[in-house]
Each structure stands twice: as C-alpha cells, then as structure tokens.
C-alpha positions in Angstrom: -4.4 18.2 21.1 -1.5 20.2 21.0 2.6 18.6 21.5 2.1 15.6 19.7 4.0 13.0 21.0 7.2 11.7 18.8 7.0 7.6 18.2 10.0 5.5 17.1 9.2 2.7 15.1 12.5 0.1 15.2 13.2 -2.3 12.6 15.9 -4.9 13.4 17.7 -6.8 10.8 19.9 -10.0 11.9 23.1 -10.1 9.7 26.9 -11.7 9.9 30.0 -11.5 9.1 33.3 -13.6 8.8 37.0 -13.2 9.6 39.6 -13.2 7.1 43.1 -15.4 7.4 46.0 -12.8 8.2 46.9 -11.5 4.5 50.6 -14.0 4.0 53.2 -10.9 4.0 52.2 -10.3 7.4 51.7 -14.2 8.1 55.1 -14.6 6.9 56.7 -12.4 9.9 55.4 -14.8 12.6 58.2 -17.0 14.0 59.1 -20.7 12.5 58.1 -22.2 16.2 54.6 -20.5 15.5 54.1 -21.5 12.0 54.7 -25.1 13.2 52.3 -24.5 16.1 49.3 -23.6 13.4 50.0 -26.3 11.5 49.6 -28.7 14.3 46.4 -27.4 15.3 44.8 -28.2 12.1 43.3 -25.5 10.3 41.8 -21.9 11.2 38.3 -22.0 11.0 36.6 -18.7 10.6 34.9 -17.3 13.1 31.1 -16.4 13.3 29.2 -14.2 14.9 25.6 -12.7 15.0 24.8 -8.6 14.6 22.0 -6.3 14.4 21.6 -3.5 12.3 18.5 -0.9 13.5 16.3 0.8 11.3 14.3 3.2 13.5 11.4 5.4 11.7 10.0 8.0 13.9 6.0 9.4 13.7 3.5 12.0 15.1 0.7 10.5 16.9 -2.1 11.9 18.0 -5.2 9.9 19.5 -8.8 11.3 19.5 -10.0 11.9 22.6 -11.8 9.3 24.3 -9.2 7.0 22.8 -7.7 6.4 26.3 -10.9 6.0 28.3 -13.2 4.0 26.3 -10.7 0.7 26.0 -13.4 -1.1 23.8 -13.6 1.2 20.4 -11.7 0.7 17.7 -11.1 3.8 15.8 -10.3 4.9 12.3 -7.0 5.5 11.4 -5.4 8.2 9.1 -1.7 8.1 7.9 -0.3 11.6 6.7 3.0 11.9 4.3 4.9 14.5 4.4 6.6 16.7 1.4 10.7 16.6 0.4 11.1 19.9 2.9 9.9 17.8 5.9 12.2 15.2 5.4 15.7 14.2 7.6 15.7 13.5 11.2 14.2 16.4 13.2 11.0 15.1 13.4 9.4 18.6 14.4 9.9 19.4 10.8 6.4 17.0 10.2 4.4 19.8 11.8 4.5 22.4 9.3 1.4 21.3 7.1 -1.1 18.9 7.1 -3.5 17.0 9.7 -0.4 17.3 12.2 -0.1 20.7 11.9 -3.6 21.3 12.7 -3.1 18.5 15.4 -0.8 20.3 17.2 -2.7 23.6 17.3 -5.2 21.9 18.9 -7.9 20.6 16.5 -9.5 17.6 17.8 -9.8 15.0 14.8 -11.8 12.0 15.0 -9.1 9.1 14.0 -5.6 7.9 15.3 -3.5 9.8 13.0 0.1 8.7 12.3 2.1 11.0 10.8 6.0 9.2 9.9 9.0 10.6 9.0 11.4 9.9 5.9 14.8 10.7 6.4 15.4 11.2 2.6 13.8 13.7 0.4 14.3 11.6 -2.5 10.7 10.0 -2.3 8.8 7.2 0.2 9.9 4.0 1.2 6.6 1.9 0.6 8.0 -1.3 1.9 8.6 0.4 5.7 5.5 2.0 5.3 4.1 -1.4 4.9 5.5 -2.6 8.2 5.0 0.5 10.2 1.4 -0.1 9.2 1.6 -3.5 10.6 3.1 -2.1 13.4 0.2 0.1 14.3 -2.3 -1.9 13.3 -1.3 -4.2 16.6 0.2 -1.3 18.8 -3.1 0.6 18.9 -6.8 0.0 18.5 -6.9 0.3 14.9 -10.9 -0.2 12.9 -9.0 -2.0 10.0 -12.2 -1.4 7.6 -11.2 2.4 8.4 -8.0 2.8 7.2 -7.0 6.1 4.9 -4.1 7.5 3.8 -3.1 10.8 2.6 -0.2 12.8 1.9 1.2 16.3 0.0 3.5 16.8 -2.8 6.4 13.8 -2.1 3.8 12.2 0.0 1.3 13.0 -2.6 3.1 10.2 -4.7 3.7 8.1 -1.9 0.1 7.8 -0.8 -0.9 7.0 -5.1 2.3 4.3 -4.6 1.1 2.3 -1.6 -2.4 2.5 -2.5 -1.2 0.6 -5.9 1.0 -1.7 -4.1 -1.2 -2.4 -0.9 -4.6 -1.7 -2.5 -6.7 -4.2 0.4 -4.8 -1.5 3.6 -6.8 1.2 2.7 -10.5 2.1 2.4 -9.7 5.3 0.9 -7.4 7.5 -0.3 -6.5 11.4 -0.6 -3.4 12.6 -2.5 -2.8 16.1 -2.6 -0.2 17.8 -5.5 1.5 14.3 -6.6 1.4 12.1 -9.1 3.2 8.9 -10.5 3.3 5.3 -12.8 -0.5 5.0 -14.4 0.6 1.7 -14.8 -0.9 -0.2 -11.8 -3.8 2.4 -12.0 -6.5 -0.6 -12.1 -5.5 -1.8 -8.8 -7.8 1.3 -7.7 -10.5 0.2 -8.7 -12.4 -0.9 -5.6 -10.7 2.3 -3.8 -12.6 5.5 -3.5 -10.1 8.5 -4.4 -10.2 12.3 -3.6 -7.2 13.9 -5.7 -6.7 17.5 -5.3 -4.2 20.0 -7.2 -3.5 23.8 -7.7 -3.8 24.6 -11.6 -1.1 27.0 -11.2 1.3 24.5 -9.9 4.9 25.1 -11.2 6.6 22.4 -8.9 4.6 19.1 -9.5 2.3 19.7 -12.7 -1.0 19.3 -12.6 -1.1 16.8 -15.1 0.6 14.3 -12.8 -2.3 14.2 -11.1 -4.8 14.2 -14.0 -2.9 11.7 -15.6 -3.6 9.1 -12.6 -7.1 10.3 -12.2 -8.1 9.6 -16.1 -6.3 6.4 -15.9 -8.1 5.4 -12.3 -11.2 6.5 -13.9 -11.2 3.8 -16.4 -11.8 1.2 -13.8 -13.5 3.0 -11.1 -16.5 5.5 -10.9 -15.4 6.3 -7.3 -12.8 8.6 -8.3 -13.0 12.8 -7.4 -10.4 15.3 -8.4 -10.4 18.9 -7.4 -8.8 21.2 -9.2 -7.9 24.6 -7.3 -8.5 27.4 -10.0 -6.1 29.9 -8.5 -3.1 27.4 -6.5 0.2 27.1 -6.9 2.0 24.2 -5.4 0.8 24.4 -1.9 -2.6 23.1 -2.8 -2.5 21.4 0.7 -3.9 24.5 2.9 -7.3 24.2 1.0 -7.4 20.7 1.7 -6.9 20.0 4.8 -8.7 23.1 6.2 -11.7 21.5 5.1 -13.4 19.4 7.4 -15.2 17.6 4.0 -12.4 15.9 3.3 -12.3 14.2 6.9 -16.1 13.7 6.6 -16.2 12.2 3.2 -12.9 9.8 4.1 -15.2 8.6 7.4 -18.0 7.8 4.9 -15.9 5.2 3.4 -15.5 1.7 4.6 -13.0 -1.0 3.0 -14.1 -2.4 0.2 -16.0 -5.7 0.3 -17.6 -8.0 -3.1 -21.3 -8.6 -2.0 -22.0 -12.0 -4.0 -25.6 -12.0 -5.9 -27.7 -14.7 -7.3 -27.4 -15.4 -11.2 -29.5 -14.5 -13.4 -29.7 -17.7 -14.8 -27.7 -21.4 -15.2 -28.1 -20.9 -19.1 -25.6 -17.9 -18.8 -22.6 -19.9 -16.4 -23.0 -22.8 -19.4 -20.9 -19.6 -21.6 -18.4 -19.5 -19.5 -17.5 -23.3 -19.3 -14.3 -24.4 -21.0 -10.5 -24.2 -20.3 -8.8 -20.5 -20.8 -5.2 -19.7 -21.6 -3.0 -17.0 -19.9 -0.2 -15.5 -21.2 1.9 -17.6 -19.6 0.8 -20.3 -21.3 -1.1 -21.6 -18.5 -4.5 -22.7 -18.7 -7.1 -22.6 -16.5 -10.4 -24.7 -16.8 -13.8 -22.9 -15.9 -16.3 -25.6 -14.6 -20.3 -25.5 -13.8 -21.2 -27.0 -10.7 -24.3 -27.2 -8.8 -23.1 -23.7 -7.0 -22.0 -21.9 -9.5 -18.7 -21.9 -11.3 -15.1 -23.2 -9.7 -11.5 -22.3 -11.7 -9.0 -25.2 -11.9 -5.4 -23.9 -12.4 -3.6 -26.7 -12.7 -4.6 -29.3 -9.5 -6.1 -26.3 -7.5 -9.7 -25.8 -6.9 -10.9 -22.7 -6.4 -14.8 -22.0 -6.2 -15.8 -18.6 -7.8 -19.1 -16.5 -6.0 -20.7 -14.3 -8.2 -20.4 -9.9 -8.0 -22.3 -9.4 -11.0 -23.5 -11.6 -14.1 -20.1 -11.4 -15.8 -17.7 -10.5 -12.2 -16.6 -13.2 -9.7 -14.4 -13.5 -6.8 -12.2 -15.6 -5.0 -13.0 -13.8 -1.0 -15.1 -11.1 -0.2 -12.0 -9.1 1.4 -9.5 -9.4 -1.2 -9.1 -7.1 -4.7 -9.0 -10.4 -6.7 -11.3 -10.6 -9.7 -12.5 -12.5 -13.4 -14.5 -10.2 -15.8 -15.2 -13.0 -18.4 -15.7 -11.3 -21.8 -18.4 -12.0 -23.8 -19.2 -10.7 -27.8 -21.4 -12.3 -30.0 -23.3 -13.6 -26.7 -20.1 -16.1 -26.4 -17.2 -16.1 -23.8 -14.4 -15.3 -25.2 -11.8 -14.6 -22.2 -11.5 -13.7 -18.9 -9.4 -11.1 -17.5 -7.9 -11.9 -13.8 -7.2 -8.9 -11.8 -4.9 -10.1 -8.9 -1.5 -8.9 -8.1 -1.4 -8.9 -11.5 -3.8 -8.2 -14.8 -3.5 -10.8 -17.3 -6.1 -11.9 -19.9 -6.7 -15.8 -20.6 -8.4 -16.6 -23.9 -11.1 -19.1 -24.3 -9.9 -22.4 -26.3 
C-alpha cells in the first residue's frame, strides 16, 4: 500500500489569562477628571477570558486491505517509533525505516499500523503516546487483545518506556537497538518481548539492551533477545525484513490470569493473618468459603487464585500477591500493582 496517508492527532488544552492594572507612572498621566471618574466607578475588575492552546501530533497510517470492506473485523494494531533522525515536522521523514517504509513500497501487512511523529529528537513523549493510543483505539477498529508496539533506536527506548508505564495496552512488544531504566523491569512480566541488537553497535550499546532483557528475565520466561553477530547500529533492516517477527507478534494475545482450583483449604489457612506494607499499612488476609479476600483498611477485595501461592484482583489487569512462604509458613506477600511493595506477615 504505497503513499501512506498523513494523520493529525490534535490535543487541545483550555487555559487563561488575566489583565494587569496600568503600571502607576503611566496611570499617573491620565487627567484629574479621569482619575475621579475610576474612582467613582468602584474598582477595576480584571478581566477574564477563555483560550486554547493545540497540540497536534501527526502519523502514518496504513490499513490492511479488507479493512474498508469488511466493516465487522476488528484488526490488530501495530505502533511503530521512529529514531532521533526521523524526528521534527516533515512527517515524510517517518518513511525511511521500519514497517512504514516497507508500507509504502507496497508490502501488504496484516494490522492497522500507526506510525507517529515526535517533533523532538531528544526522546518519546509517553504521556501523548498514551492518548494518541486512545485516540485510535476509538477512531478505528482496533482488536484491543492485539495491540503491539515496536520501535528503533530512540523508539527502541520509547517502546521499553511505555510498555513499563502502560504494561495492560500491549500484548507484546519488540524493541529494536534501545534500552533504558531496569527499574520498572517487573512490570513485564506478563508481556512477551522480542529484543533485537547489532553486537557491533557503537551508537546505542548493546548492553542497554541486555541490561533490560536480564532484568525482564527475572520475572518472565517470555522474553527473546537477538543478538546480530555482525551489526552495527542499524540493527533494524534485519528485523523488520523478517516476516517472523510479524508472525510471532500475531501469535500473542493480551495477557489474561486464568484462575485454578486450590490444591487444598489446608494451604489458604497459611496465608491468613494481617500483613504490613512499607507504608506502614496493613492489610488483613481472610479465608472464606471462596477462597481468600484482602482487607486494606474498610475495602474488600476478594482474591481468585493463578497458582497455589499467585492471586489476582481481575483477570485483565497486571495486578498480583505472590505470598512467600519458607519453613512451609507465610511469611509476606509481595503486591505487584502500579507499584512492587512487600508486606510482612505479623
């Protein structure tokens, strides 16, 4: 599907502003007869008034075929980020590597692919990455279970960033020559993960990458990283020439927890008793006649079980307790939300 057509997403922000009184040298110059007049009126009340300032982001899209002629499919959808040199505001620029590239020259690709443009080269904004997601997710006829993103060098960063802050968008993810904070890393762990880098790479090391993969690794068995023996930086030719990476990303679904039975009533007896966070919260564990529920405070909050130690909150959402157990006794749990924090049993 060659010409790709050129999207602007808009953003509008409502601000104000308020009037100044005149500064009093210049007030002063006004006539006696005026000054009089003001001061009769009462006083000057500042004046008000409502403006807009517009953020517009502009994308590639390109639609498989069939897309426009078979109105009840949903289809899967693949976001590409570009590198620094593709950056600014022609958005032409976007075409030079990547799924849009090969878009462009005609290769038919089974997803919606949206391909945005940053007009900085200094790295991703993930918060209007966030809503341009949104954005598509309503404008077009989006399979939400079939969402991937992917990106090269600069967008190899951005795609490890937004999968760590917006790990329950995405049902997979492939960065290509980028890296970033191993910090969030266990927010992955229900993602699967093809990372590819050239060995020889002089611009972005390949340890960046092999940093996140070993430290995605701990929490996830769903992890692949390819390293190319013989590439330099542009590791990204290899990759998206291959049409395993877009079969292996259509393989994956979002994640989901599938609840089991328990092995037995004995084992959720372990795991009664009240917990304390970090914080300083506490949390009390509870058996009922379903299973366990988790009282923070006045909430309720019924927990289904994933495995004998793993429980969840809703089948859809990356929100986890891995109680700990040694000496066949609970000891902790750790909650795996927006945030990882360990509560210790009392």
């Amino acid at each position: 599907m060659g010409n790709l057509p050129a999207v602007s997403f808009v953003l509008l922000l409502t601000v104000t502003f308020q009037n100044k009184y005149f500064p009093m040298p210049l007030f002063a110059r006004f006539c006696s007869a005026f000054f009089f007049a003001l001061l009769m009126t009462g006083p000057v009340k500042a004046q008000q008034t409502v403006e807009k300032f517009v953020q517009q982001t502009e994308y590639l899209l390109s639609l498989p075929g069939g897309y426009n002629s078979d109105t009840s499919t949903r289809w899967p959808l693949l976001i590409f980020l570009h590198g620094s040199g593709e950056s600014g505001d022609d958005i032409n620029k976007v075409k030079a590597h990547g799924p849009p590239e090969l878009a462009d020259k005609g290769k038919a690709f089974p997803f919606i692919i949206v391909s945005p443009q940053s007009d900085v080269p200094s790295g991703w904004d993930i918060e209007m990455l966030y809503r341009l997601l949104q954005n598509i997710k309503k404008q077009y006829r989006v399979n939400e279970q079939k969402i991937y993103l992917t990106g090269l060098s600069m967008g190899g960063f951005g795609t490890w960033a937004m999968a760590m802050k917006y790990p329950d968008e995405f049902a997979a993810i492939a960065p290509v020559c980028g890296g970033g904070d191993t910090t969030n890393a266990w927010k992955l762990r229900n993602m699967p993960v093809w990372c590819f880098h050239g060995a020889k790479d002089d611009v972005v090391l390949p340890v960046s990458s092999e940093n996140l993969v070993k430290a995605t690794k701990r929490y996830s068995n769903t992890v692949r990283f390819t390293l190319y023996p013989e590439a330099n930086h542009n590791s990204w030719d290899l990759t998206y020439n291959n049409d395993s990476l877009y079969s292996w990303l259509l393989a994956q679904s979002k994640f989901r927890y599938t609840e089991i039975p328990l092995s037995s009533q004995a084992l959720l007896k372990k795991y009664a008793g009240v917990y304390i966070g970090p914080d300083r919260d506490t949390v009390q564990i509870i058996v009922t006649a379903n299973g366990l529920t988790a009282k923070p405070g006045k909430e309720v909050v019924p927990l289904k079980a994933a495995a004998d130690n793993l429980f969840f909150i809703q089948p859809d959402k990356s929100m986890d307790i891995r109680f700990l157990i040694k000496n066949n006794k609970a000891t902790g749990f750790i909650f795996c939300g927006d945030r990882k924090l360990e509560y210790r049993k009392l």
